[in-house]
C-alpha positions in Angstrom: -13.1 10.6 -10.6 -15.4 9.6 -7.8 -13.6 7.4 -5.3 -14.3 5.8 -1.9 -11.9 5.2 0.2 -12.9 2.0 3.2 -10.8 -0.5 5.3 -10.6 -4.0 3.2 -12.6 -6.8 4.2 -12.3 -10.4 3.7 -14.9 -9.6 0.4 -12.0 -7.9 -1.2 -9.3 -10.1 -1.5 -10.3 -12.1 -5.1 -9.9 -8.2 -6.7 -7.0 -7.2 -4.6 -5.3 -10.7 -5.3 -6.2 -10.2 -9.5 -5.0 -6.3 -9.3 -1.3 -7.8 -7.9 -1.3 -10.7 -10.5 -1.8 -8.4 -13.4 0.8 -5.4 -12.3 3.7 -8.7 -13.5 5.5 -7.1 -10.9 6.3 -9.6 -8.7 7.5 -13.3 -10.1 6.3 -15.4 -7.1 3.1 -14.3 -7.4 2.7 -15.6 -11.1 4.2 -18.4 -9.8 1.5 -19.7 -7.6 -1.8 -20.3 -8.4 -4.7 -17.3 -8.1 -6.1 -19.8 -4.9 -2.3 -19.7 -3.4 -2.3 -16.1 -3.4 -6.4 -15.3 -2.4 -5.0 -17.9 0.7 -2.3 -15.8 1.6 -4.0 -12.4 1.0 -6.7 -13.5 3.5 -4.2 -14.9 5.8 -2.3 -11.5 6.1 -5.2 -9.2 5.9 -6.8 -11.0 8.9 -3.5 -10.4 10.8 -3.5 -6.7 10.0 -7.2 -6.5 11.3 -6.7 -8.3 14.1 -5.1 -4.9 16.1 -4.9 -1.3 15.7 -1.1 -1.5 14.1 -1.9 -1.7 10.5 -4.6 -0.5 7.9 -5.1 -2.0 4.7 -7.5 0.9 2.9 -9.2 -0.1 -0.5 -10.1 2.5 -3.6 -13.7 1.8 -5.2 -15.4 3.4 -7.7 -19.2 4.3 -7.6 -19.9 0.7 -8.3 -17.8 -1.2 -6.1 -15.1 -2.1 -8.2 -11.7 -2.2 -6.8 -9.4 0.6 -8.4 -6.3 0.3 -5.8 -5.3 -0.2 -2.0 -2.8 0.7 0.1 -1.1 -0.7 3.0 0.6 1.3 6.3 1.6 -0.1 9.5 2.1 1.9 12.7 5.5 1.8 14.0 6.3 3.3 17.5 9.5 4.5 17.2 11.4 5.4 20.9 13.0 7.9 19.1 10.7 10.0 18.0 7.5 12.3 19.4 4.8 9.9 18.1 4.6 6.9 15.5 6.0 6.5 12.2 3.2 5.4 10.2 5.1 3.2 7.2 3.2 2.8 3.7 4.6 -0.7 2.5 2.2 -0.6 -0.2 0.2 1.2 -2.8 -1.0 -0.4 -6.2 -3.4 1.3 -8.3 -4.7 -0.5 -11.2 -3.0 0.6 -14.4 -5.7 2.0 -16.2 -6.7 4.1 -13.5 -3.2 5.7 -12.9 -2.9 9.7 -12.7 -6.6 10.0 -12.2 -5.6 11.1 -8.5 -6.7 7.4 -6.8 -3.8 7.1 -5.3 -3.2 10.8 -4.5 -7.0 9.8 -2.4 -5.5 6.4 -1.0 -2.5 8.9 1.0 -4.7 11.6 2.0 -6.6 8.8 3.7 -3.5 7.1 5.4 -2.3 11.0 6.2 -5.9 11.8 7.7 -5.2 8.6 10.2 -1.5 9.1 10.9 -2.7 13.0 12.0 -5.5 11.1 13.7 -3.0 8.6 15.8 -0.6 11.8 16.3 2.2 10.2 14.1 5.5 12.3 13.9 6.0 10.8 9.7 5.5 8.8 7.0 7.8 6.7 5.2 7.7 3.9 2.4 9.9 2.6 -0.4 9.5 3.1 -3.6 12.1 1.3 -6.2 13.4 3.8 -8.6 12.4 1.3 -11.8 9.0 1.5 -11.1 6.4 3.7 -13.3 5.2 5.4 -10.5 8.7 7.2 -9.6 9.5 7.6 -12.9 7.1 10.1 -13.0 7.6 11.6 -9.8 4.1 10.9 -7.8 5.5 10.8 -4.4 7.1 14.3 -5.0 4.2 15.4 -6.6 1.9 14.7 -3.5 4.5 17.1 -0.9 7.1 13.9 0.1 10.4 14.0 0.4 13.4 11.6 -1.0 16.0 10.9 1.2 19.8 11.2 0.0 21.0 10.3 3.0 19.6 7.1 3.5 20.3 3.4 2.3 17.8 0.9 1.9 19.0 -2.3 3.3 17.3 -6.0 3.2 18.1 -9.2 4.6 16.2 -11.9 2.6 14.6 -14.4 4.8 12.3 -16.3 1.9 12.7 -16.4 -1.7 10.5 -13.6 -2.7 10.5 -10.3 -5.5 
């Protein structure tokens, strides 16, 4: 499949906001209406622009139309030789799954952690969703941890 790969802009948030609506992944999101969450989306994707510690990449096809995104922020961790660049999300649209867009999306987000001389990559990835079900984070060359724990402390009520 032909796919480009850009930063978001401000022009993508109604199709970024419809592709998280639609995954029925996340309740709070269904719970607000579509202008809530276009608000929100535009709120936090002019915060990531506004420096050079996050990057919110989009997947298009030939026409334009939004097929996925991802998001990574750059963390600089004291303990190690460069950055940690951290993938908080990826969402592909479900009827473009395993047609390698978001297998593009990570080479992208690899390319610029290379680029800023990052030491790793890390995200998340809860064990009931499809996409580790079928093992596409192992099948793109990463690594699950078995000696870490995931821990949260929930400041909002959120998914």
């Amino acid at each position: 499949m032909d796919v480009q790969i850009r930063k978001a802009t401000a022009a993508d948030v109604p199709a970024i906001a419809d592709l998280l609506r639609a995954l029925g992944l996340f309740a709070h999101l269904n719970a607000e209406t579509s202008q809530a969450t276009e608000d929100r989306l535009r709120k936090h994707l002019a915060l990531a622009a506004s420096d050079n510690s996050h990057l919110v990449l989009v997947a298009l096809d030939p026409r334009g139309k939004l097929l996925g995104y991802g998001a990574v922020h750059w963390l600089p961790y004291l303990i190690l030789a460069g950055p940690e660049g951290y993938v908080s999300e990826l969402f592909i649209k479900e009827e473009f799954r395993g047609q390698g867009v978001g297998g593009r999306l990570l080479d992208a987000i690899k390319t610029e952690a290379r680029d800023r001389g990052c030491s790793r990559l890390m995200l998340l990835n809860m064990r009931r969703r499809e996409s580790y079900q079928r093992g596409f984070y192992l099948k793109q060359g990463w690594t699950e941890r078995s000696d870490a724990a995931n821990f949260i402390l929930p400041l909002a009520e959120e998914d």
